[in-house]
PyMOL Python script that loads the backbone (N, CA, C, O; Angstrom):
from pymol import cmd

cmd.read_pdbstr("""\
ATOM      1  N   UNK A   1      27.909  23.457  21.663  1.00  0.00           N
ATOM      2  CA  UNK A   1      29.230  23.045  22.080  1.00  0.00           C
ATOM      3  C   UNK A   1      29.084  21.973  23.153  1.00  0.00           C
ATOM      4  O   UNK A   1      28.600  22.394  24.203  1.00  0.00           O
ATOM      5  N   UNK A   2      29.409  20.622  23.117  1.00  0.00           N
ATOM      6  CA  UNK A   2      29.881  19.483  24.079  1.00  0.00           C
ATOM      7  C   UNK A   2      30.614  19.786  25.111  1.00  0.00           C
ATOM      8  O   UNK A   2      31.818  20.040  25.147  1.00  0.00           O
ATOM      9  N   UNK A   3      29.783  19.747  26.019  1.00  0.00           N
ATOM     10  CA  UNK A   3      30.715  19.813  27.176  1.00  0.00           C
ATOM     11  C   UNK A   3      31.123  18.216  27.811  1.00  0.00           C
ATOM     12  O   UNK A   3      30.063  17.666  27.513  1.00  0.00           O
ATOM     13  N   UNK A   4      31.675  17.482  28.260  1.00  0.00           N
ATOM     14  CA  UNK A   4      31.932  16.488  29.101  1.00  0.00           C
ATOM     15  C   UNK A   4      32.922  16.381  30.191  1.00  0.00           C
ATOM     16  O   UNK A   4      34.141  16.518  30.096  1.00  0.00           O
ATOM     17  N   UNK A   5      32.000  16.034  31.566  1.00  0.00           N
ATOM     18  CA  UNK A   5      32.341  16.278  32.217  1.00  0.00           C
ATOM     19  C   UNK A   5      33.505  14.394  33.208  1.00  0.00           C
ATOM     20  O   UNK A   5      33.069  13.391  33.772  1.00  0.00           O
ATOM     21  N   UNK A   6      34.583  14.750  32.976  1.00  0.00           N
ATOM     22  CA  UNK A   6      35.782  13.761  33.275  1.00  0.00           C
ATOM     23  C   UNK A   6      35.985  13.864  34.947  1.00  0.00           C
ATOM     24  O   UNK A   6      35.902  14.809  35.731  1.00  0.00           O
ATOM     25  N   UNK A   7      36.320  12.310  35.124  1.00  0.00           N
ATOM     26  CA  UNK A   7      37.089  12.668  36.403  1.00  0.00           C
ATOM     27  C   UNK A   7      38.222  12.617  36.643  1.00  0.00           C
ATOM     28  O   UNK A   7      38.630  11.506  36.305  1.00  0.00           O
ATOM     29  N   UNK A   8      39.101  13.295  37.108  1.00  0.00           N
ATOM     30  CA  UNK A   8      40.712  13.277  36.920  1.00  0.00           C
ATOM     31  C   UNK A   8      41.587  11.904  37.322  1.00  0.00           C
ATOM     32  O   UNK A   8      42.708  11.642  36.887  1.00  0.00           O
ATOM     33  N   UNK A   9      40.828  11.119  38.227  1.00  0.00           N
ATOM     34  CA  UNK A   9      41.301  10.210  38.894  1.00  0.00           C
ATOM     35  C   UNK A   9      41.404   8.698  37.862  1.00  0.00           C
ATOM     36  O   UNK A   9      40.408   8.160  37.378  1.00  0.00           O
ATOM     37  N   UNK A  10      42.663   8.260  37.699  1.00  0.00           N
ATOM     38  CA  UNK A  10      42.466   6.783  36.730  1.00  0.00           C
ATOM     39  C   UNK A  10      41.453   6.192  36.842  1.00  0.00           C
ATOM     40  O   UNK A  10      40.855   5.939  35.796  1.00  0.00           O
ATOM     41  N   UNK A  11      40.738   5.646  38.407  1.00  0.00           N
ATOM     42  CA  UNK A  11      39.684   5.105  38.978  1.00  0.00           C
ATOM     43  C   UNK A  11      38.582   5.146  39.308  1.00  0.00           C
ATOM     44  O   UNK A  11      37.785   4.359  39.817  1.00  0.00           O
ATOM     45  N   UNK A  12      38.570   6.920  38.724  1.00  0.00           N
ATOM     46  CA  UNK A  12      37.035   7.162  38.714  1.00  0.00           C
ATOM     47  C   UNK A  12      36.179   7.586  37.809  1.00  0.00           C
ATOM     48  O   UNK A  12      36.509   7.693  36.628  1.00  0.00           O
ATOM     49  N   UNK A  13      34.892   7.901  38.280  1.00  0.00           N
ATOM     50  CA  UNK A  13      33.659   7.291  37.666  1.00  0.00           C
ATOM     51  C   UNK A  13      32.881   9.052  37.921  1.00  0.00           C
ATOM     52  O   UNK A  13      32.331   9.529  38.913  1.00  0.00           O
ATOM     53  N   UNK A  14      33.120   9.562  36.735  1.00  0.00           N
ATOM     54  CA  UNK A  14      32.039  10.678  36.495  1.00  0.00           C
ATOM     55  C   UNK A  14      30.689  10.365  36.272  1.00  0.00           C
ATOM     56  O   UNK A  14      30.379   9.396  35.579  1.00  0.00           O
ATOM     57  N   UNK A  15      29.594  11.332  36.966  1.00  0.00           N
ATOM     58  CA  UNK A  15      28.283  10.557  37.190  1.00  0.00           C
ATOM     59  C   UNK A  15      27.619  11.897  37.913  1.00  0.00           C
ATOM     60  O   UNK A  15      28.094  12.634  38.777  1.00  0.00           O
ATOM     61  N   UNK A  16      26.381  11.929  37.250  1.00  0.00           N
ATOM     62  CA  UNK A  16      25.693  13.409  38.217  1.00  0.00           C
ATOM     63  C   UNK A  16      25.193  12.944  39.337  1.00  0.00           C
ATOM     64  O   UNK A  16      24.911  11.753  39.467  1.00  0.00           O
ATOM     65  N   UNK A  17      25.013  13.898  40.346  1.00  0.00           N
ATOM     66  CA  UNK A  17      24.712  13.486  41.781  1.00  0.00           C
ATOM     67  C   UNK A  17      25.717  13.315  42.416  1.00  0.00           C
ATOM     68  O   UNK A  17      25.382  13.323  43.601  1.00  0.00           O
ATOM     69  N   UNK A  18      26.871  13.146  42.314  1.00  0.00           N
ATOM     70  CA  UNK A  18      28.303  13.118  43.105  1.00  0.00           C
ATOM     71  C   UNK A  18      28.551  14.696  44.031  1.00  0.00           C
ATOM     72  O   UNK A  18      28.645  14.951  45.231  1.00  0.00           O
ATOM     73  N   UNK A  19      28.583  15.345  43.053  1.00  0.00           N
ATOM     74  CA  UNK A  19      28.771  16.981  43.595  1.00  0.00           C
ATOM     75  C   UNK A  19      27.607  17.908  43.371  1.00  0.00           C
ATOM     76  O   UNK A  19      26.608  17.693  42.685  1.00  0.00           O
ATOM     77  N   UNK A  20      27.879  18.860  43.994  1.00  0.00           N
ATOM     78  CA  UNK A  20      26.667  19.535  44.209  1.00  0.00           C
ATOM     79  C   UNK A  20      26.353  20.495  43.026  1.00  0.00           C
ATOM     80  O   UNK A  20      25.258  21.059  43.020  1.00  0.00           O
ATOM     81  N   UNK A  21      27.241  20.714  42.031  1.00  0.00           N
ATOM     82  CA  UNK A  21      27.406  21.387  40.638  1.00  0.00           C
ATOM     83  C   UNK A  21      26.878  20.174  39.712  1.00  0.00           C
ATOM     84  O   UNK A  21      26.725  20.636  38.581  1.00  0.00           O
ATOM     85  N   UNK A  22      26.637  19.194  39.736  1.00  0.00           N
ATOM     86  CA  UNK A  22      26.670  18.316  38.712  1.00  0.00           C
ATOM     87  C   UNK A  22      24.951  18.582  38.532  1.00  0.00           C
ATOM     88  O   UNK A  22      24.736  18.626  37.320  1.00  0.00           O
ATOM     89  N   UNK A  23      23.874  18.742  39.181  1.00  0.00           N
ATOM     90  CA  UNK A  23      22.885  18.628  38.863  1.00  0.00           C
ATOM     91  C   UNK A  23      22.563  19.541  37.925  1.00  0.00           C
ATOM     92  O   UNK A  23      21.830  19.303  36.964  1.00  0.00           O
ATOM     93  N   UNK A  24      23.402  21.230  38.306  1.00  0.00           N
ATOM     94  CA  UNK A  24      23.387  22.157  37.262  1.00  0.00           C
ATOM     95  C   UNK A  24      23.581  21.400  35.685  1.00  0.00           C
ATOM     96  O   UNK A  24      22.807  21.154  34.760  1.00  0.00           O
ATOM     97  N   UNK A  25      24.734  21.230  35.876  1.00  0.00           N
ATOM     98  CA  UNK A  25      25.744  20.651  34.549  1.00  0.00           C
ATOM     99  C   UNK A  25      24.829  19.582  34.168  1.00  0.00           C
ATOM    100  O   UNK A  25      24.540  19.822  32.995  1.00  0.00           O
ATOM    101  N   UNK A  26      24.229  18.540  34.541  1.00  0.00           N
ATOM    102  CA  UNK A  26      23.307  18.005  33.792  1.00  0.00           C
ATOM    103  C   UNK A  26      22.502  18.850  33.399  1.00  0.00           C
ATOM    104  O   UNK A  26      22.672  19.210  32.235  1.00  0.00           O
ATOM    105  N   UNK A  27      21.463  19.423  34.091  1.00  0.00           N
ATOM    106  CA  UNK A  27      20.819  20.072  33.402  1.00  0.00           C
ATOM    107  C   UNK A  27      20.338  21.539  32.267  1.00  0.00           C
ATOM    108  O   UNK A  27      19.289  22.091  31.933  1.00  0.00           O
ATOM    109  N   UNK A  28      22.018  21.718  31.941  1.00  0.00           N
ATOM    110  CA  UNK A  28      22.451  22.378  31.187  1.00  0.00           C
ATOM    111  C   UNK A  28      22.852  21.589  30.015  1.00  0.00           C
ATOM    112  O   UNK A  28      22.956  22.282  29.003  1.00  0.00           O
ATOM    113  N   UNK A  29      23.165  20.063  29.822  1.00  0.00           N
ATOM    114  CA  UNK A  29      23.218  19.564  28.686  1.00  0.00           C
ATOM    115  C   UNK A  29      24.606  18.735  28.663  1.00  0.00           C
ATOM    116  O   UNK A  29      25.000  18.138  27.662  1.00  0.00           O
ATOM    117  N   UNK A  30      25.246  18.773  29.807  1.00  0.00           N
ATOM    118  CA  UNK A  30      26.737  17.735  29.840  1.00  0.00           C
ATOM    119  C   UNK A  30      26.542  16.837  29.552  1.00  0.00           C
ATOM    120  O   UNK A  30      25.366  16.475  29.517  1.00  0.00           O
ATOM    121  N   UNK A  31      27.665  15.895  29.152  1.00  0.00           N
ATOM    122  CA  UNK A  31      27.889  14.905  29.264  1.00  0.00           C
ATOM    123  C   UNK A  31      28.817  14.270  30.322  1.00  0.00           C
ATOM    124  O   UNK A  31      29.868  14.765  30.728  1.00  0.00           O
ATOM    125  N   UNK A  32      28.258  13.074  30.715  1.00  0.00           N
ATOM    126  CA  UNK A  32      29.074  12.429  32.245  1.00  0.00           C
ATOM    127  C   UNK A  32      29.800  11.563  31.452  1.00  0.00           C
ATOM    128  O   UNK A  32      29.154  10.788  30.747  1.00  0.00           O
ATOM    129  N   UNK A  33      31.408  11.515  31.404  1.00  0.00           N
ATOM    130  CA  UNK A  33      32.255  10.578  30.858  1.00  0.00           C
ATOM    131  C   UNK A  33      32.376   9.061  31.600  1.00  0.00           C
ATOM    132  O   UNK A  33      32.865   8.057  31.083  1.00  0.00           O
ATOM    133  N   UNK A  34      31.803   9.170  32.938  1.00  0.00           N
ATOM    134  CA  UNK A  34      31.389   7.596  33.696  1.00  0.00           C
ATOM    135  C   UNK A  34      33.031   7.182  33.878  1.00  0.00           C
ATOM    136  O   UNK A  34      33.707   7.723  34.753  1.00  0.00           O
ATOM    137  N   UNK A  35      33.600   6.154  32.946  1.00  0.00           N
ATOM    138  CA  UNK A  35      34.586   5.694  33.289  1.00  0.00           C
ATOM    139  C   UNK A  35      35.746   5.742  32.101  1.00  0.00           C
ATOM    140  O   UNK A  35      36.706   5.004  31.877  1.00  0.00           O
ATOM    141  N   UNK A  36      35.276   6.847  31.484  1.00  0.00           N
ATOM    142  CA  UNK A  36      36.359   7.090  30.286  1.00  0.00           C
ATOM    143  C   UNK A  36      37.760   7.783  30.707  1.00  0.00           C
ATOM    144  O   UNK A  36      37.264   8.893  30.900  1.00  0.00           O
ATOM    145  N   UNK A  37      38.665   7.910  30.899  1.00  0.00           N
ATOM    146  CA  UNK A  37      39.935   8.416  31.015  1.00  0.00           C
ATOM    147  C   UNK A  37      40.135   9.779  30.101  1.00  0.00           C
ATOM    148  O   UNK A  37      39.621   9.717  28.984  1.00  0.00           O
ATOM    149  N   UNK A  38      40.777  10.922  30.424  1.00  0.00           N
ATOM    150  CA  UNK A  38      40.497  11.799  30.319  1.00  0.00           C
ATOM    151  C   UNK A  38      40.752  12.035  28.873  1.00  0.00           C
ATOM    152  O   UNK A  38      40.092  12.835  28.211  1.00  0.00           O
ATOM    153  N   UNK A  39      42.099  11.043  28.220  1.00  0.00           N
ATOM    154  CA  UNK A  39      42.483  10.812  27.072  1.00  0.00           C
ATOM    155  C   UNK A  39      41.556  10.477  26.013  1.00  0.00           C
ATOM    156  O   UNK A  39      41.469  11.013  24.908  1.00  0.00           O
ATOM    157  N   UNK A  40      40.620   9.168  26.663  1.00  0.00           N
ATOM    158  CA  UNK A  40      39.600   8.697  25.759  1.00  0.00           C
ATOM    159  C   UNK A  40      38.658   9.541  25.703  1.00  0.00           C
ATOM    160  O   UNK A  40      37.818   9.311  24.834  1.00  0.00           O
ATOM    161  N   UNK A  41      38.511  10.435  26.330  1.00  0.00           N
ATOM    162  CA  UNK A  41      37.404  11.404  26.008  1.00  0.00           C
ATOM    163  C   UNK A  41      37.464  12.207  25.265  1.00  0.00           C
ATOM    164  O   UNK A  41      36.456  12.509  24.626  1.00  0.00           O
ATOM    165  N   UNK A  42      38.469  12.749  25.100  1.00  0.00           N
ATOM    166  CA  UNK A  42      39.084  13.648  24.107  1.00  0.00           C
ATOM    167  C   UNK A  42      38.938  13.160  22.755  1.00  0.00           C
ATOM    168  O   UNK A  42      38.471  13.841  21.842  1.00  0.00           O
ATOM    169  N   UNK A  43      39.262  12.213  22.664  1.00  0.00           N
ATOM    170  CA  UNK A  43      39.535  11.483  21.535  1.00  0.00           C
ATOM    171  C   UNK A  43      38.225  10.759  21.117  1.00  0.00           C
ATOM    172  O   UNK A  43      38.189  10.560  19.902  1.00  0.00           O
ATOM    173  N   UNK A  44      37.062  10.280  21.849  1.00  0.00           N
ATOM    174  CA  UNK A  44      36.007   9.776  21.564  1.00  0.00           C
ATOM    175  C   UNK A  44      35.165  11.446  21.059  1.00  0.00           C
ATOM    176  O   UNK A  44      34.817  11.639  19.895  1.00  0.00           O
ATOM    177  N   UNK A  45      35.017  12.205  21.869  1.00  0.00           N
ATOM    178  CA  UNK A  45      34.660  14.167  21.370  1.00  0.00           C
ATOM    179  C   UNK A  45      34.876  14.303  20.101  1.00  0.00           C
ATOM    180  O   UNK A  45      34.014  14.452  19.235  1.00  0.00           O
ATOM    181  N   UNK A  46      36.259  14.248  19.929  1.00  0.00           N
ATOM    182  CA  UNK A  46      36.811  14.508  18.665  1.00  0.00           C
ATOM    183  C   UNK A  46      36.519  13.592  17.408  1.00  0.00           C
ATOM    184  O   UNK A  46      36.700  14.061  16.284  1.00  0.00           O
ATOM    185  N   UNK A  47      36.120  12.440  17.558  1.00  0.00           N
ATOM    186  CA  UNK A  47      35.925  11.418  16.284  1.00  0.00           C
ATOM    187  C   UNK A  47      34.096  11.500  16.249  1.00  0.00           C
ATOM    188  O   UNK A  47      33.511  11.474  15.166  1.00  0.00           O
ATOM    189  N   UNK A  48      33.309  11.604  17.623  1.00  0.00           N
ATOM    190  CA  UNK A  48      31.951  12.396  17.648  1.00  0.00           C
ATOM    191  C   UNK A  48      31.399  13.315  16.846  1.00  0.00           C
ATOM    192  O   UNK A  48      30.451  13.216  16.067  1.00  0.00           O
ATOM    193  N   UNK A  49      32.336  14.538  17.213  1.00  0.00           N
ATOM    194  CA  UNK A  49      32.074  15.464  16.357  1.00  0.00           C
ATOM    195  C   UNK A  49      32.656  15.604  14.828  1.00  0.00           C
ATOM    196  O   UNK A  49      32.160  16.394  14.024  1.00  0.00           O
ATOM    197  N   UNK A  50      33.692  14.802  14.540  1.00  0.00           N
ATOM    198  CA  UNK A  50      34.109  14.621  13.018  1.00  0.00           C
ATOM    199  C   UNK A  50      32.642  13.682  12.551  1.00  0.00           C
ATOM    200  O   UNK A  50      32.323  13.811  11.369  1.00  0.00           O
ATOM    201  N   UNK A  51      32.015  13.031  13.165  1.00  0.00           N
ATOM    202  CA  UNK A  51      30.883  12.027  12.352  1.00  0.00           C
ATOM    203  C   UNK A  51      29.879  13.161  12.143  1.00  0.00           C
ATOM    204  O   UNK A  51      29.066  13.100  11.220  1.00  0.00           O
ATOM    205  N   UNK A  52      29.928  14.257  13.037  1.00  0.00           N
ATOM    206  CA  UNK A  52      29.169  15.358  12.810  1.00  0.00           C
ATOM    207  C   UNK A  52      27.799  15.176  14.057  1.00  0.00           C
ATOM    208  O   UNK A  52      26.709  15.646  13.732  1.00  0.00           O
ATOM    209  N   UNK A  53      27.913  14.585  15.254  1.00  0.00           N
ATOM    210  CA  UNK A  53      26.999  14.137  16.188  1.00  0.00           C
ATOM    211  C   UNK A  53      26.779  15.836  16.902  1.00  0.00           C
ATOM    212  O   UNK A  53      27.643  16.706  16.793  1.00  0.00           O
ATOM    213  N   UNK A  54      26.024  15.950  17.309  1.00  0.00           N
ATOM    214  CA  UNK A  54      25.450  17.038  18.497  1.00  0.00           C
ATOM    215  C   UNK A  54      24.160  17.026  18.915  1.00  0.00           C
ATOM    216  O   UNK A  54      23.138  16.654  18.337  1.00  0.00           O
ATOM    217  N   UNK A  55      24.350  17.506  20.055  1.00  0.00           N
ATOM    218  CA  UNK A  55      23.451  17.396  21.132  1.00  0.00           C
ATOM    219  C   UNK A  55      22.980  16.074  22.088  1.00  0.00           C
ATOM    220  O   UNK A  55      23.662  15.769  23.066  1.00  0.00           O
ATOM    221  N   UNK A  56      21.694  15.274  21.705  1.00  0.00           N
ATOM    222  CA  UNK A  56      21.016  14.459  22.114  1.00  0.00           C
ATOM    223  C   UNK A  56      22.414  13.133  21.964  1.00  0.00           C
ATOM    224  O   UNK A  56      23.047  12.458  22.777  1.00  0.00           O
ATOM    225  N   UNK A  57      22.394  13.322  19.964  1.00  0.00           N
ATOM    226  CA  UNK A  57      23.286  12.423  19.604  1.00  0.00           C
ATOM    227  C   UNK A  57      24.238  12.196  19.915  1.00  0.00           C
ATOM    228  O   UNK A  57      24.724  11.069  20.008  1.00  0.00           O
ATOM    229  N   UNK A  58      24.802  13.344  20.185  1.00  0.00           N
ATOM    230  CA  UNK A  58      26.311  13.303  20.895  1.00  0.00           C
ATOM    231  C   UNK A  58      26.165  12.483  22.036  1.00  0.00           C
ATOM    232  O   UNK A  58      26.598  11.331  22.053  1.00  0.00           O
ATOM    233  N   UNK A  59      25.582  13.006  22.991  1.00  0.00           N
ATOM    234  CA  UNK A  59      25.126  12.396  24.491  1.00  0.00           C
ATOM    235  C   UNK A  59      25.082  10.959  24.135  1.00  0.00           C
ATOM    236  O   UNK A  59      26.150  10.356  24.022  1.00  0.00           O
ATOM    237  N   UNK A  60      23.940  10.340  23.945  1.00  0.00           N
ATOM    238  CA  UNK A  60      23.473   8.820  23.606  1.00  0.00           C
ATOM    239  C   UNK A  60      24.908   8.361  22.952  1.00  0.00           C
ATOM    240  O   UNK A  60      25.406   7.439  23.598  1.00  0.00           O
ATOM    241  N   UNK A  61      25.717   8.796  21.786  1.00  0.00           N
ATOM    242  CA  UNK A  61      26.714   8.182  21.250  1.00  0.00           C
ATOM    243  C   UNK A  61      27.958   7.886  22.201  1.00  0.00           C
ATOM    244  O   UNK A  61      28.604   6.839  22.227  1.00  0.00           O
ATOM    245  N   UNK A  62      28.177   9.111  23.035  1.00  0.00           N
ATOM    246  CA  UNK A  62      29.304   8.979  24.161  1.00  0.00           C
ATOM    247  C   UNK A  62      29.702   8.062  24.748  1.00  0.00           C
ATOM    248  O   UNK A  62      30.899   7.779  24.799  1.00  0.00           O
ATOM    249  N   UNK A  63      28.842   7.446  25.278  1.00  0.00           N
ATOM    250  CA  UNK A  63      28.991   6.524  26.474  1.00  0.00           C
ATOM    251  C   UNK A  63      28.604   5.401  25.649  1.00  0.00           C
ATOM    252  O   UNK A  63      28.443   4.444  26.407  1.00  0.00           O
ATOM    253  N   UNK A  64      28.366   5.050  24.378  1.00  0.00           N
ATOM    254  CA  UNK A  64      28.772   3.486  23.336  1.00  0.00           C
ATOM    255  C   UNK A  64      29.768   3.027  23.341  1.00  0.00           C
ATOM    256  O   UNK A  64      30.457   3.309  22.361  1.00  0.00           O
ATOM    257  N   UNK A  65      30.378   2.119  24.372  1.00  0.00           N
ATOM    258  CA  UNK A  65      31.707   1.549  23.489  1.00  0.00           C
ATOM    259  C   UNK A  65      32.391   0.912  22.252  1.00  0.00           C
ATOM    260  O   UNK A  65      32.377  -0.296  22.017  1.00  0.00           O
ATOM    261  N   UNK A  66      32.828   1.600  21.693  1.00  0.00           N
ATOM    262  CA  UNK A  66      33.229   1.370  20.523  1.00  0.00           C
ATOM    263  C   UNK A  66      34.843   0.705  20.370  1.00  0.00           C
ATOM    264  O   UNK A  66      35.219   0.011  19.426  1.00  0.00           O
ATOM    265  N   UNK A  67      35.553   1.056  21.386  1.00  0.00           N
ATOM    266  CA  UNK A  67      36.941   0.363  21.234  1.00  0.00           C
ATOM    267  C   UNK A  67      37.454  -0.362  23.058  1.00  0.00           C
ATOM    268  O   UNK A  67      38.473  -0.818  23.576  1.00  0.00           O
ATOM    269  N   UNK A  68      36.155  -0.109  23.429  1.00  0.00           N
ATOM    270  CA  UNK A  68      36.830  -1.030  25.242  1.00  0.00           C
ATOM    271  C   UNK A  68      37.466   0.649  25.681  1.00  0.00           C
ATOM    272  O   UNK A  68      38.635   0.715  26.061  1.00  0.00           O
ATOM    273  N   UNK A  69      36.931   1.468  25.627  1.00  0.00           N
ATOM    274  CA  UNK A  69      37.063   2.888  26.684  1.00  0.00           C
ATOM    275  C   UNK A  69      36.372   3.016  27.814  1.00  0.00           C
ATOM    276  O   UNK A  69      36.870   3.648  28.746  1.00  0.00           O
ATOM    277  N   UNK A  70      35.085   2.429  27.927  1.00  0.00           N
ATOM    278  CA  UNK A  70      34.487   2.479  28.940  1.00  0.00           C
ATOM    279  C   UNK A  70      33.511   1.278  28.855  1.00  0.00           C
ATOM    280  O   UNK A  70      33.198   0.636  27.853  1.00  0.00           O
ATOM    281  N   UNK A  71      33.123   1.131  30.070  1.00  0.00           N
ATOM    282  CA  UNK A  71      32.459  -0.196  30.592  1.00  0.00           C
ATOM    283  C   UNK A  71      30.993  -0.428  29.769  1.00  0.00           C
ATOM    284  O   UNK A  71      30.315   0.542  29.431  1.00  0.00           O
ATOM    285  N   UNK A  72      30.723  -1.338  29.584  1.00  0.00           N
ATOM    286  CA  UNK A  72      29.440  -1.912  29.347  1.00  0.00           C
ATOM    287  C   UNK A  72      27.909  -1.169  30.184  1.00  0.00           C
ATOM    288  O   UNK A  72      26.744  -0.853  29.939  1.00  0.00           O
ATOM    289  N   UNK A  73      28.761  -1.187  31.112  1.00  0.00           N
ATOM    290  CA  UNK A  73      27.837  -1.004  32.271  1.00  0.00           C
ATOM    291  C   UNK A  73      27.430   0.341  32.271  1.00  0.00           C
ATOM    292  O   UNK A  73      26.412   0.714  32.854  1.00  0.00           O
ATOM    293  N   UNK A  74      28.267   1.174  31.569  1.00  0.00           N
ATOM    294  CA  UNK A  74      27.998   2.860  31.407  1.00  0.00           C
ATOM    295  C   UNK A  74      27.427   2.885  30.700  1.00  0.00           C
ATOM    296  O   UNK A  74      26.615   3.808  30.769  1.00  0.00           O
ATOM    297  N   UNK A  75      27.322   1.992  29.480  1.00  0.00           N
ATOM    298  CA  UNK A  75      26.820   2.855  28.224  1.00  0.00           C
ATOM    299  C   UNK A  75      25.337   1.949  28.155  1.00  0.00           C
ATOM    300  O   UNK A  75      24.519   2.231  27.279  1.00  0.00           O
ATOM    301  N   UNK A  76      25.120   1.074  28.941  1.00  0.00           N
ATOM    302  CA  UNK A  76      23.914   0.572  29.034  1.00  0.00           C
ATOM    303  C   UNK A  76      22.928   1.698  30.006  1.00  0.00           C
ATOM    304  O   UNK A  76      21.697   1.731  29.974  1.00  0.00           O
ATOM    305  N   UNK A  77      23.940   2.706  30.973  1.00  0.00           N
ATOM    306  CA  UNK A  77      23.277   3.610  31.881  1.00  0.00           C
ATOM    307  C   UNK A  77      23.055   4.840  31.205  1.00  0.00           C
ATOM    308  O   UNK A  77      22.288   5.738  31.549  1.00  0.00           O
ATOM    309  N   UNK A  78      23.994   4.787  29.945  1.00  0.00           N
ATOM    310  CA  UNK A  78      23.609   6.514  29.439  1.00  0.00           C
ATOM    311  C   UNK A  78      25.180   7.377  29.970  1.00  0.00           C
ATOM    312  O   UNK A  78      25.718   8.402  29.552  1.00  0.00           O
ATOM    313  N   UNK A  79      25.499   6.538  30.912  1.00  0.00           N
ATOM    314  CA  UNK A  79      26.761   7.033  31.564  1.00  0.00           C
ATOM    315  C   UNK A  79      26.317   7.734  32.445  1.00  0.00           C
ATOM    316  O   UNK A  79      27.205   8.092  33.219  1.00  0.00           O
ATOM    317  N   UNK A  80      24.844   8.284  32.811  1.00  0.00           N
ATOM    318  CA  UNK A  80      24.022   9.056  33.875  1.00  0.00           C
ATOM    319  C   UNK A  80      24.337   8.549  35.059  1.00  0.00           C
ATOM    320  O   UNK A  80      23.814   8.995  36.080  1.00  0.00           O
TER     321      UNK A  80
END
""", "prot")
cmd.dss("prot")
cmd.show_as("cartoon", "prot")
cmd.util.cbc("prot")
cmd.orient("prot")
């Protein structure tokens, strides 16, 4: 099961190392949504897992922009 982890704020930028839970949550297998909006995440999850992606794939696929959801700059980082 995909977890991804969003930040509530229009302006921000989910990313491990911020909070002190996130190192867990990475290393349990999250995904950091970086600068996706909570909407696009949902909706990027959902068309993910219809292609049938999990795990690794899921992860690496997430943070690809595919329609201008999130920055260049994330998905060149992994969104890490």
């Amino acid at each position: 099961m995909p977890v991804v982890i969003v930040s509530q704020s229009r302006t921000g930028y989910a990313r491990p190392g911020r909070y002190r839970g996130s190192a867990a949550a990475q290393e349990a297998g999250a995904t950091f949504a970086g600068d996706h909006t909570v909407e696009a995440a949902i909706v990027k999850s959902m068309w993910l897992l219809g292609q049938g992606a999990k795990g690794d794939e899921f992860r690496r696929r997430f943070n690809i922009p595919i329609a201008g959801e999130c920055t260049q700059r994330n998905a060149d980082s992994g969104g890490d």
